[in-house]
C-alpha positions as CSV (number, residue, x, y, z in Angstrom):
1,X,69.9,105.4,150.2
2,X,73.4,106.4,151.1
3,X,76.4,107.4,148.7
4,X,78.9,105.2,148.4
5,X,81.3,107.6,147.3
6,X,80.5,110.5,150.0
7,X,78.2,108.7,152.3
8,X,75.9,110.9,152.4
9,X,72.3,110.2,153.0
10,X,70.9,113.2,151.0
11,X,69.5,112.7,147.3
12,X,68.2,114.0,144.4
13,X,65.4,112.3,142.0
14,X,65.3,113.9,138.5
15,X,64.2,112.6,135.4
16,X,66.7,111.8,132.6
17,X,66.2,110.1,129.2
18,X,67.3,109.2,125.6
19,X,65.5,108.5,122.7
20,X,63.9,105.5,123.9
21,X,63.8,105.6,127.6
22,X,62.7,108.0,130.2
23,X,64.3,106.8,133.7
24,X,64.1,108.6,137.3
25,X,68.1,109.3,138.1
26,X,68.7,109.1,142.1
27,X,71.8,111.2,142.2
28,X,73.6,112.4,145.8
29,X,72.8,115.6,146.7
30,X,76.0,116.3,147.8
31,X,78.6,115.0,145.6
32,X,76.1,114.9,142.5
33,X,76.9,110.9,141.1
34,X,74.6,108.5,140.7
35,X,73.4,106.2,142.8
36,X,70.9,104.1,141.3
37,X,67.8,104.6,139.0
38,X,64.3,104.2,141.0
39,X,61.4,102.6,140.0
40,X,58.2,104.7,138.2
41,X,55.9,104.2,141.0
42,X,54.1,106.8,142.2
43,X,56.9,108.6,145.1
44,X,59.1,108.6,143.0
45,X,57.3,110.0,140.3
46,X,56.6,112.5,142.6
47,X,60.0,113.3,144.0
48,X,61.3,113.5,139.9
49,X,58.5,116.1,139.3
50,X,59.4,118.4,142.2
51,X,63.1,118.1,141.9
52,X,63.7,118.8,145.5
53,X,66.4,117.1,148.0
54,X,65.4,114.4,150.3
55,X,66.7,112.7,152.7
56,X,66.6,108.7,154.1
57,X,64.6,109.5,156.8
58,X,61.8,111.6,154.2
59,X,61.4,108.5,152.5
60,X,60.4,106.1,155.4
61,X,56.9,105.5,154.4
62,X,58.0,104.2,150.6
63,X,57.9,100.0,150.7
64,X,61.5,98.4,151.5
65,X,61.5,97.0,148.7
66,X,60.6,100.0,146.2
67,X,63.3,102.3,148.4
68,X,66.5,100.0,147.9
């Protein structure tokens, strides 16, 4: 995942809801926006929980089409 604002390929998962919804936020590490919300499967799950900064290349193993 790469910003589009900064275009940086560092980013944040964190969890963020409301009073209906609970979502995983992917937000730049860098520049802090929001770049897209992931799918509850188990990384990301994961990645929210911890609340640490990854990077592209960290996320390799997760399925093409869970990552984009």
């Amino acid at each position: 995942m790469i910003c589009k604002h900064c275009f940086s390929n560092e980013y944040r998962c964190q969890w963020q809801s409301n009073e209906r919804f609970r979502h995983i936020r992917v937000s730049c590490a860098d520049c802090g926006r929001w770049i897209k919300f992931a799918p509850q499967v188990e990384q990301f799950v994961d990645m929210a929980n911890s609340n640490k900064e990854y990077t592209e290349n960290e996320t390799k193993a997760i399925p093409k089409q869970v990552a984009e």
